[in-house]
N, C-alpha and C positions, 0 to 999 in steps of 0.2 A: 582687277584682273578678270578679263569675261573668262567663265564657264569655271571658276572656282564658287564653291557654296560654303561658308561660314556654319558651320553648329554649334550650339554650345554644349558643353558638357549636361545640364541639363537637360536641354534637349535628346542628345542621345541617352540618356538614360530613360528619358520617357517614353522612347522607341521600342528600347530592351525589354521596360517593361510590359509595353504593350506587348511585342512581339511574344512574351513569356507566359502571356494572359492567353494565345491564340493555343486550340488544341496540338498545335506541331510545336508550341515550345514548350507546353508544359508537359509532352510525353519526351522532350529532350532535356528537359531541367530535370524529370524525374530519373530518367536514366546516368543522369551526369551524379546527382546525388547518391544513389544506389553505388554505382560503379566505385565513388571515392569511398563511403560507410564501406562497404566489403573490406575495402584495399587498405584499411585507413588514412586513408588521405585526406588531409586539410583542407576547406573550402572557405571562400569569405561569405560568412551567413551570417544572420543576426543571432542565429544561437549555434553553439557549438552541435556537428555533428554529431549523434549517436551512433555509437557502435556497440558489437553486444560486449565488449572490454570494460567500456566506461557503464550499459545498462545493469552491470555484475555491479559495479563498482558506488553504483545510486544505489542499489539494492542493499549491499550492506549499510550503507549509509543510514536508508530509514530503517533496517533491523537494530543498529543500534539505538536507533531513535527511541523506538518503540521499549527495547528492551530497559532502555534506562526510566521510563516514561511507567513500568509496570508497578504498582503496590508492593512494599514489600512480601506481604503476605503469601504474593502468588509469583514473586521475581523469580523465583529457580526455573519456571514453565518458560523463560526468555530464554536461555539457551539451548532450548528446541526452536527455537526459529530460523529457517532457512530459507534460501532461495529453493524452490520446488522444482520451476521448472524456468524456460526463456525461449519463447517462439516470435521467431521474424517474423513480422508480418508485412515486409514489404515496403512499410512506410516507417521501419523503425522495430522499436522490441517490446514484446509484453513480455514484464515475469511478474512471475506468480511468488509469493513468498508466504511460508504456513507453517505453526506451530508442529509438533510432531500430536497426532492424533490420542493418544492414548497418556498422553503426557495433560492435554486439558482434561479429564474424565475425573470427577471427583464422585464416588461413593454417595450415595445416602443416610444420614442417620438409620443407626439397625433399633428400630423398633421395640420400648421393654415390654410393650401391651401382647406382645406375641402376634400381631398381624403382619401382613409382609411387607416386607422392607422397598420403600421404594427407587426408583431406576438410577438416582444419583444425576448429575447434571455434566452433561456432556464438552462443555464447554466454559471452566471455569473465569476464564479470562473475559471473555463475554458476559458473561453472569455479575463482572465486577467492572465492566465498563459500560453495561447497559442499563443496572439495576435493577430492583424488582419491587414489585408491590401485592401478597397476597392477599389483600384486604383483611388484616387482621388474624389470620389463620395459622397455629404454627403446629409445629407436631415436638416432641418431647422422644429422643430415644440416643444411645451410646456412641459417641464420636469416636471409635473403633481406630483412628488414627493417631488420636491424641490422651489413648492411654485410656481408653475406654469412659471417660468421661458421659457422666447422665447430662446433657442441656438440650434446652429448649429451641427449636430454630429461629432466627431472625425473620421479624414479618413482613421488617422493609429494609431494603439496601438501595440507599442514594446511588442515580447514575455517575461514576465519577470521570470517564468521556476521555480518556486517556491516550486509548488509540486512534481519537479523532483529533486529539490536541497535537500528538505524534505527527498523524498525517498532514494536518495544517500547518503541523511548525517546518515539515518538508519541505512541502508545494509551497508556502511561501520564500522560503528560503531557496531551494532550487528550482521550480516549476519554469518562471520567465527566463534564466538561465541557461539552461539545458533542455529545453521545450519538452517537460517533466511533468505528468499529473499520479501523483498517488490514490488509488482509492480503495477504500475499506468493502469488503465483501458483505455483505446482508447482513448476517447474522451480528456484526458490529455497529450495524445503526438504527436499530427498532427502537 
């Protein structure tokens, strides 16, 4: 039949594609994705939309991760873990998720030499998923928490990488899924 033209399916999708690659379709793809994450509306995508419904809802996902993932030692500091904050950015949502502050702050050995007590370690959870190594060095004074006890401090604490195992066990678990990356702030990977 003259002036009919045959496409194949293939084809037109390699059209769509391209067309999607050119500056005017990818500020219309952007707005079409936008428009449905607001609304929550359903799109065929190769990962599920975010919205900030479902980013609340990852979120507690790795805090339970995390919190089941803590030492016993230091597990009570897991339920100060929260979602902080969740800001759109446009292309989706960051949040932030953080211990309660005053909840990691562990005291100092108090001193029996009478010199001053030092500043205590601000970040307990850290302290037990980074470890330490003071080359040999310990100090000897009253663990005031634990019934005044006289001991000596530990001079090495193995990294034991907990909330790295957490975060990995996430991101692999949901990352390609939910086009999902968790990541650990400074202070938990030196």
């Amino acid at each position: 039949m003259p002036g009919v033209v045959n496409i194949s399916a293939a084809a037109l999708q390699n059209k769509c594609i391209a067309w999607a690659n050119t500056p005017a379709g990818k500020k219309r793809v952007k707005a079409v994705i936008e428009e449905a994450r607001k609304g929550g509306r359903k799109l065929v995508l190769p990962n599920e939309l975010m919205t900030e419904q479902k980013a609340r809802s990852m979120a507690r996902i790795l805090i339970g991760m995390i919190r089941a993932s803590l030492p016993e030692s230091i597990a009570s500091v897991g339920s100060t873990l929260s979602i902080a904050s969740i800001t759109d950015t446009g292309d989706g949502f960051k949040v932030e998720i953080s211990f309660d502050h005053a909840a990691l702050h562990r005291d100092s050995l108090t001193r029996t030499d009478g010199g001053p007590t030092y500043g205590g370690i601000d970040n307990i959870v850290a302290l037990f998923n980074n470890g330490y190594n003071t080359g040999g060095k310990t100090v000897t004074g009253e663990w005031q928490t634990h019934g005044n006890v006289v001991v000596e401090s530990v001079p090495v604490r193995p990294s034991l990488r907990f909330m790295n195992d957490a975060v990995s066990q996430f991101n692999s678990k949901y990352g390609s899924k939910y086009n999902v990356t968790a990541t650990l702030s400074g202070e938990y990977t030196r």
